[in-house]
N, C-alpha and C positions, 0 to 999 in steps of 0.2 A: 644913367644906363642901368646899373643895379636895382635901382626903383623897378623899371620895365621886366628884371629879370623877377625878380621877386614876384611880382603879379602875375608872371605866369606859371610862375610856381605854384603861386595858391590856387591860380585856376585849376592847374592840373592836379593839385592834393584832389580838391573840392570832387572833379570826375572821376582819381581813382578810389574816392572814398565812394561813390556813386555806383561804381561797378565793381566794389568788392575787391578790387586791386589794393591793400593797404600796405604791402610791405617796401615798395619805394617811399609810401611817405614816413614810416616807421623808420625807415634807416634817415632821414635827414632831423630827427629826434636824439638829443641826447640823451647818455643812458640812464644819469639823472633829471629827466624831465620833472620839469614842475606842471603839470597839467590839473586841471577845472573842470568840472560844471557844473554850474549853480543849479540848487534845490532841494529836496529832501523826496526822492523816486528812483525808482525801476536806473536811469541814466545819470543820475547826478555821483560827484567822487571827486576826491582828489587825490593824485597820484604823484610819485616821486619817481616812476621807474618805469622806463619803456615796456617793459612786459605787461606791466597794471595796464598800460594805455591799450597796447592789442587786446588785453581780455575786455576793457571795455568798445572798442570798436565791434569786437567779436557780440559781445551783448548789441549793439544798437540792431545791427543787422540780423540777427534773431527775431526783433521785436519789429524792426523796420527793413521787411529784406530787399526791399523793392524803392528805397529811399533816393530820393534826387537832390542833390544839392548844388544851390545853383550861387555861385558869390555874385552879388549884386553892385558893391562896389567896393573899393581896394583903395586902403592910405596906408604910405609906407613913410617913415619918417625915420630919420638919425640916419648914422653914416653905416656902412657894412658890415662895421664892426659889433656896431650894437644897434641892430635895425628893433623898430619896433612896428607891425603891419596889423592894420584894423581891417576887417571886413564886415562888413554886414552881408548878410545870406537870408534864403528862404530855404527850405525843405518840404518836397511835397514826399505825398506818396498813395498809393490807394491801398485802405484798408480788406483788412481780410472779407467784409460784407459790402465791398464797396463803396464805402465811405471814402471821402476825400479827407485826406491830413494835410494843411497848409501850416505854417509856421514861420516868425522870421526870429531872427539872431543876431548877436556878434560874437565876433571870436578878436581874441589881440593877443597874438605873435610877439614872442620876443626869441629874438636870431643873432645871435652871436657868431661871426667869422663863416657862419652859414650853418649852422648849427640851431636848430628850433632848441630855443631853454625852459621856455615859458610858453604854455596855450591854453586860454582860459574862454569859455565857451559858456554862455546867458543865451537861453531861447526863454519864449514866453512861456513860463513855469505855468500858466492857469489852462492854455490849449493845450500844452503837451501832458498835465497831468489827467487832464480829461481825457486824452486820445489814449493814455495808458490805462486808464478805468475802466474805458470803451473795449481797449481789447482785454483785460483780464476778464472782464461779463463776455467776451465771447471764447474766450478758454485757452489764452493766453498765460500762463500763471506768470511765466517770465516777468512780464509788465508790470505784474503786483509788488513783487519786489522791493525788497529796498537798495540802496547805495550799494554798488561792490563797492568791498572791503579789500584797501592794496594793504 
């Protein structure tokens, strides 16, 4: 039964990360998160502190305001106490010229007593660092960027 609730949990982060709704999944974060995201760009960081994580939510959607994320499939494993939830995901989006952004991912969730502790997040570093090239040549500077710094 927890398994079930879990996955619609993530469903529902994935849609209000999608429409800009972040501060329900923001509260099931603990305050020391350990959060991810591999690479050396505009998105990548790692964080120890719920706040770090909002400012970079707040960055994707500057750069991606119009992003979809859609989980594709969902493993949830260990007991409730110390759940650990893998997803794989796409993200699309349409760029500023039109352009389509496609991209796939995983994210793995570690949930303590319901409590996100852990969330670490690998998209394909070679699409996503082009699609942030792509927008800082069209006048994005944001995208140029490097790593926010928690």
């Amino acid at each position: 039964m927890y398994q079930l609730i879990a996955k619609q949990k993530v469903r529902k982060g994935f849609k209000d990360i999608s429409t800009g709704n972040f501060e329900p999944l923001l509260k099931q974060f603990a305050p020391n998160i350990h959060f991810t995201f591999a690479g050396n760009h505009a998105l990548a960081g790692e964080f120890h502190e719920r706040e770090a994580v909002r400012e970079w939510i707040n960055r994707v959607h500057r750069i991606f305001p119009r992003l979809q994320l859609v989980p594709n499939r969902i493993f949830v494993s260990g007991p409730p106490w110390d759940m650990v939830v893998t997803t794989q995901w796409t993200v699309r989006e349409t760029l500023p010229d039109g352009q389509p952004y496609q991209n796939k991912g995983i994210q793995l969730l570690r949930i303590k007593m319901g409590v996100v502790v852990e969330d670490h997040l690998i998209e394909d570093n070679q699409v996503l660092v082009a699609t942030l090239d792509h927008l800082a040549r069209l006048g994005l500077d944001e995208a140029a960027k490097g790593p926010l710094v928690a």
